[in-house]
Structure formats: structure tokens, C-alpha cells
C-alpha positions as a printed NumPy array, in Angstrom:
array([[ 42.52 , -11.806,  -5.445],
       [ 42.41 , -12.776,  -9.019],
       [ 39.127, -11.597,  -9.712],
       [ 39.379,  -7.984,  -9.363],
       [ 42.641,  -8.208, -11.938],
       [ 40.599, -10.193, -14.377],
       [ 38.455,  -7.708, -14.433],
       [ 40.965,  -4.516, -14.425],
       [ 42.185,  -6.597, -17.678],
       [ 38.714,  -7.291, -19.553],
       [ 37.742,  -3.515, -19.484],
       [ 41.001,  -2.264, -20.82 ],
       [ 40.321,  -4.643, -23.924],
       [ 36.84 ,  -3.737, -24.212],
       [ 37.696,   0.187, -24.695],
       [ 41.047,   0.11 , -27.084],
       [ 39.26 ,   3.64 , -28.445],
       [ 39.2  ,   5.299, -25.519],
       [ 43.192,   4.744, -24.547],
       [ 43.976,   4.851, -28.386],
       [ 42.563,   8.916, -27.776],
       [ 44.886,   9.213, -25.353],
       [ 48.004,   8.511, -26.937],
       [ 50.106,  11.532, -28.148],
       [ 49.647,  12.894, -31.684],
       [ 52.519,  13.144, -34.471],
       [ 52.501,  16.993, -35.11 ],
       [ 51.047,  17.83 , -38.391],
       [ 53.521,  18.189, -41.46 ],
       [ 54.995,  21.553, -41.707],
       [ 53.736,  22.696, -45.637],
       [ 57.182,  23.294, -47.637],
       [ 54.919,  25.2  , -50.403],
       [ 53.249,  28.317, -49.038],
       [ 50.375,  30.586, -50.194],
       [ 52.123,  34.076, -50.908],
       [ 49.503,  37.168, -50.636],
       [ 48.547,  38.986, -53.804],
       [ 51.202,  41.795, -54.071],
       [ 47.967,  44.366, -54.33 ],
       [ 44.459,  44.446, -53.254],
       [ 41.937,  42.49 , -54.767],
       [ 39.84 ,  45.38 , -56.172],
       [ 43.002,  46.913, -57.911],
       [ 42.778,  45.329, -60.987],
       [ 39.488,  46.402, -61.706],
       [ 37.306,  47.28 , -64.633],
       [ 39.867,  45.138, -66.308],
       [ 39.59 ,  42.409, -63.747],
       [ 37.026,  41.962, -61.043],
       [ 37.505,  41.692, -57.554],
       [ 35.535,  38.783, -57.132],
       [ 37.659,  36.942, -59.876],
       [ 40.828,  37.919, -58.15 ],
       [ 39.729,  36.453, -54.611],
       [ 38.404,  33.257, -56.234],
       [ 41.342,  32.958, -58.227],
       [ 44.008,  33.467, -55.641],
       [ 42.111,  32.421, -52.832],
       [ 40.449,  29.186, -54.071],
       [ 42.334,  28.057, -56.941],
       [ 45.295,  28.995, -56.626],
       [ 45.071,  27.756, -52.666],
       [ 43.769,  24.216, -53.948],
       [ 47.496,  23.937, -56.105],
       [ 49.654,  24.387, -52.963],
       [ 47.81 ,  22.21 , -50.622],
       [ 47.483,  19.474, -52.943],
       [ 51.466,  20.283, -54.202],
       [ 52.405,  19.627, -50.58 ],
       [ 50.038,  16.085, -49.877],
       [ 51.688,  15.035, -53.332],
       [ 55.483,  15.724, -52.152],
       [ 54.627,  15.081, -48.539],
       [ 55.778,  11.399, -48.289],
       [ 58.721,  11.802, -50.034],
       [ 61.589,  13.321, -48.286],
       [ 63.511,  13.437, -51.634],
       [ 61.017,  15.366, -52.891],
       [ 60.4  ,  18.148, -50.443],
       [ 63.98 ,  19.236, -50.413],
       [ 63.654,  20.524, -54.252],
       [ 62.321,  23.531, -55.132],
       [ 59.579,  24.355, -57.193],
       [ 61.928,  25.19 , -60.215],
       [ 63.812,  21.814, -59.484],
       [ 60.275,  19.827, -59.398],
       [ 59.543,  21.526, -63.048],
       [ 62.542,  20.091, -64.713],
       [ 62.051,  16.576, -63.428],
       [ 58.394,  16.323, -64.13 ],
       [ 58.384,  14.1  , -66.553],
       [ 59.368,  11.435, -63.887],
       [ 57.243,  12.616, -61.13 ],
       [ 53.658,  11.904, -60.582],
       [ 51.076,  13.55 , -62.42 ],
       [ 49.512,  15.455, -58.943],
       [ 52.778,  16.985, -58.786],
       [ 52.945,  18.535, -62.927],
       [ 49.388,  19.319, -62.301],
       [ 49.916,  21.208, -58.842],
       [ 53.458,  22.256, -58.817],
       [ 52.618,  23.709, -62.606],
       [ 49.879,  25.157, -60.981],
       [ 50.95 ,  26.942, -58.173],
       [ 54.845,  27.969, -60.76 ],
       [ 52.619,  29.482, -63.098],
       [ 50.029,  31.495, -61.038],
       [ 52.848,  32.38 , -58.839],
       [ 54.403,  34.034, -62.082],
       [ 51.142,  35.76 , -63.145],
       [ 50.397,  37.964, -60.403],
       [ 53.447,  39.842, -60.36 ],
       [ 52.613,  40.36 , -63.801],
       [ 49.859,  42.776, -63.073],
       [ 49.798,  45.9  , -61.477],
       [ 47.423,  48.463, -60.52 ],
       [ 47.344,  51.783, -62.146],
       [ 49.84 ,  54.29 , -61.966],
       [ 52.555,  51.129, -61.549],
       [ 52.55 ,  49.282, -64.911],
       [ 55.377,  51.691, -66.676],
       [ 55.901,  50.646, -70.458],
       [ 58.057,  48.29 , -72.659],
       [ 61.405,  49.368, -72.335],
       [ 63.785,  50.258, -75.598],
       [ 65.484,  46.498, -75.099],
       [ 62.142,  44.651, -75.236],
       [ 60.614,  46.74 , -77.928],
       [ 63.44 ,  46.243, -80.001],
       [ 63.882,  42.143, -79.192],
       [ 60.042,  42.691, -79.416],
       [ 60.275,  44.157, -83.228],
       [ 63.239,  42.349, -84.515],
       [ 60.872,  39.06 , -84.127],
       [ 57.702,  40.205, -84.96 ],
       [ 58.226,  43.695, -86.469],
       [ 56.127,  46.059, -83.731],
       [ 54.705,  45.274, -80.662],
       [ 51.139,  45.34 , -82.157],
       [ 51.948,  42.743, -84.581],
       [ 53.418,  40.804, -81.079],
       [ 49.971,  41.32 , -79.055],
       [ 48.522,  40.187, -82.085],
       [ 50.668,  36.941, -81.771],
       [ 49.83 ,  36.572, -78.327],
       [ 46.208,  36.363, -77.799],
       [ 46.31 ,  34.333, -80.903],
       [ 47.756,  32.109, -78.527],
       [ 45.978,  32.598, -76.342],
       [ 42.059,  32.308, -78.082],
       [ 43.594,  28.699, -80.01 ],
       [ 44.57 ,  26.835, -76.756],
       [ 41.814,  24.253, -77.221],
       [ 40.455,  23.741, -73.329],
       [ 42.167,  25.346, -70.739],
       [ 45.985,  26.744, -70.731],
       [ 48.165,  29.661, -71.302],
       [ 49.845,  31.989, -73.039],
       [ 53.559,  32.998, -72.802],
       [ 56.152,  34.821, -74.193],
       [ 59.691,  33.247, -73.692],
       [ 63.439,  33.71 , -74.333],
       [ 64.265,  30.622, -76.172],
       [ 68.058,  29.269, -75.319],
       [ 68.958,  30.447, -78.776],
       [ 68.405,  34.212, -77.851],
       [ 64.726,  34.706, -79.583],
       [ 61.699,  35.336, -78.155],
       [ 58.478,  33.076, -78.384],
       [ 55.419,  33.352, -78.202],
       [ 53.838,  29.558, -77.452],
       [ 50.749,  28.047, -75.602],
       [ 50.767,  25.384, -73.256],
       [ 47.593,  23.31 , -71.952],
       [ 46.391,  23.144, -68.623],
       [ 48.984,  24.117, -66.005],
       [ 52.183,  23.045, -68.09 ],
       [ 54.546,  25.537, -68.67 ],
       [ 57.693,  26.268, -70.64 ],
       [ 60.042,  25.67 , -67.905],
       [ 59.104,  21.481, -67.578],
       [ 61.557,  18.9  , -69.087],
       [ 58.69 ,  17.747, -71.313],
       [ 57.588,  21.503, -73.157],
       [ 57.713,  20.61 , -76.607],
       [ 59.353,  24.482, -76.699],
       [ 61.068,  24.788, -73.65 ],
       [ 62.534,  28.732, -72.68 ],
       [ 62.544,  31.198, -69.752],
       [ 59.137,  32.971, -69.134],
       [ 58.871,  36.634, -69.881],
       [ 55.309,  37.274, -70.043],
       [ 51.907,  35.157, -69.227],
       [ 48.14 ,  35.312, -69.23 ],
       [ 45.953,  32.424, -67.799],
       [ 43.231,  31.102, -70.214],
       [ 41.364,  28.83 , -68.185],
       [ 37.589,  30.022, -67.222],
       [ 37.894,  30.559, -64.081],
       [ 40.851,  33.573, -64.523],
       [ 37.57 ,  35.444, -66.907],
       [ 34.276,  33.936, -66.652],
       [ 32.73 ,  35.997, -63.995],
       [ 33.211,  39.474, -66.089],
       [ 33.684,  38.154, -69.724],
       [ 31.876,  34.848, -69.692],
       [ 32.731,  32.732, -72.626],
       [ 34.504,  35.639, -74.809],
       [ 37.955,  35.056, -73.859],
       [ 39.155,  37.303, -76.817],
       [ 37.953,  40.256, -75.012],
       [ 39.867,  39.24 , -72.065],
       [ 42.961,  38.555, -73.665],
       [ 42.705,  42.15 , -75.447],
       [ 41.897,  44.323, -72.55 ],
       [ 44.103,  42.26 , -70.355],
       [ 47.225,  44.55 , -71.536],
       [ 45.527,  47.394, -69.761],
       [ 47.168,  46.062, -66.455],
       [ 49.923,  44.352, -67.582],
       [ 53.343,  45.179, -65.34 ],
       [ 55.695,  46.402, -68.094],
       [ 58.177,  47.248, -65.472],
       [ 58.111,  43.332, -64.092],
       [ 58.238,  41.76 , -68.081],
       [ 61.125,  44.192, -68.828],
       [ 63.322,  42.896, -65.325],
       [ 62.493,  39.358, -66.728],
       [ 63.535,  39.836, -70.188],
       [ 66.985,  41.313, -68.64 ],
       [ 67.551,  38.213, -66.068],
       [ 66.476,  36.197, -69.068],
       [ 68.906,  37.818, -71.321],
       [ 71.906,  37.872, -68.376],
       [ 70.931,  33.785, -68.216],
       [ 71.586,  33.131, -71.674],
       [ 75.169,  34.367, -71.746]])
């Protein structure tokens, strides 16, 4: 009688795999950072950018920030319930994955609203041109400023325009995906305008002459978003 139970018990230990397979799964993790689409089509940028930038950018790069933002907030519950603005101005204490990614996925969020296709882009308005020439004294002078900033970020980075606390406007660089908003900017300030300087936001149509990005890059800019952000800005500082 014992024999037959003996042996019931020496194959369940010889195939721990097999029941192991048939145990129930956890259900995966529910992402709290999510992949918005591009607010146009990927060809509507073009000649200025090209529509295989665009899909590489927001598909590929852009993707790679929010899945590695939510694998480095994943384990910590703490963590997850802050948003992306709340991450930025804690940074300095949080891992690097998460200044790296959550900068990442802030700042590109940010950047494709400020492009538009044709026929959408509408101008500076009379507020920013004149907060624009009280600081620089026309908005030439400020492009001028601006992909300056843009052509002496050593590396990779980004340009921006900011409201400082103060009340003035900025125009800074930061490196890699860092942005004004962190704790640890050296010039910290609400973003008004941004271009992306790494290679991968040019290469494919420019290749290494970032200059000529930067300067045709204002042929798509969204005048009508940068002037809504310079008002919220403005409305913040009160």
C-alpha cells in the first residue's frame, strides 16, 4: 500500500517546474506613466522636420523614457503616487533612472505641443513680444540668444526659454534630459519655449549641422502654445 504513495510523492519532487507553471500569475503592473500620441501626424512637420525623425523620436525614444520611468518608480509605492512635476522637484534625492527618464519623458512631453503644422502656428503675441524686447530688445536679437544656446550645449541637451520667479525671461541650456523645472537647475524657472539638441531630434535631415536645425526650427514653432505658457507663467508668478 505504501509503495504506490512513495511513488505518487517522488514524481511530484522530480517535476517542481511543471506544477511551478501551473500556479497563478501576479497580473502585470499597471504603467502610471503613459505614451501620449503626437498631437499631429508624423509627416506634418515636414521639410522642416522629417517624418522619419518624428516616428523615431516619439516612437522609440521618447517610448524608451516612459517604460524605463515606470520600472524605475515601479517598486516604490511612494513614488508612483507623485506626478511627473512632483518627481522633478525632488530629483535631487531620487535615483538617477528616474532624472534621466522622468526628465526625459517632462521634457519631450513639453516639446511636441510646441510644434504645429502649417496654417496652426499663429505668431508672438503683443505680451511676449514686448516681455520678449524689454529683455533682449527684438525678437531677432532673442532667436539669436536662443540657438546660441542651443549650438554651445557641449553633448546633448536643450534649449529653453523660461519665466524666472523674479518676472524675467531666460534663455538657458540644460544637458541631457535636465530641465529647468528640477530642484537641482542651477537656473531654475517655468518653461515657455524648448528645442531638443540631442542627435537623434536632427541627424537624419541635418546630420551634424545642428545650427541649421536650430534656425529653421522656428518655421514650425506653435506661437499660439508659447504665448498660453507665457500667460499661465505670468498668472503663476503673482
Amino acid at each position: 500500500m505504501l509503495k504506490p504513495i512513495i511513488a505518487a510523492l517522488l514524481l511530484v519532487a522530480s517535476a517542481p517546474a511543471a506544477f511551478a507553471q501551473a500556479a497563478p500569475q501576479a497580473p502585470a503592473a499597471h504603467p502610471v506613466f503613459t505614451l501620449d500620441a503626437l498631437p499631429y501626424a508624423t509627416n506634418a512637420l515636414v521639410p522642416v522636420i522629417d517624418k522619419e525623425t518624428m516616428e523615431l523620436h516619439h516612437g522609440r525614444h521618447h517610448r524608451a523614457y516612459v517604460d524605463n520611468l515606470n520600472k524605475a518608480v515601479g517598486s516604490d509605492p511612494a513614488l508612483k503616487a507623485l506626478s511627473l512635476e512632483q518627481l522633478m522637484a525632488r530629483v535631487s534625492a531620487l535615483p538617477k533612472a528616474i532624472r534621466d527618464n522622468g526628465g526625459g519623458h517632462w521634457n519631450h512631453r513639453f516639446f511636441w505641443g510646441l510644434m504645429a503644422p502649417e496654417g496652426q502656428r499663429g505668431q508672438p503675441s503683443a505680451r511676449l513680444t514686448a516681455a520678449i524686447e524689454k529683455q533682449w530688445g527684438s525678437l531677432n536679437a532673442f532667436k539669436a540668444a536662443f540657438q546660441q544656446a542651443g549650438t554651445s550645449r557641449f553633448g546633448s541637451g536643450w534649449a529653453w526659454l523660461i519665466l524666472k520667479e523674479d518676472g524675467t525671461l531666460a534663455v538657458i541650456s540644460t544637458p541631457n534630459q535636465d530641465n529647468p523645472l528640477m530642484d537641482l537647475a542651477p537656473v531654475k524657472g517655468q518653461p515657455i519655449l524648448a528645442n531638443d539638441v540631442w542627435e537623434h531630434a536632427y541627424y537624419l535631415n541635418y546630420r551634424n549641422r545642428r545650427g541649421d536645425y536650430l534656425a529653421k526650427w522656428w518655421d514650425v514653432v506653435n506661437w499660439s502654445r508659447v504665448n498660453a505658457l507665457h500667460d499661465e507663467a505670468v498668472a503663476l508668478n503673482r
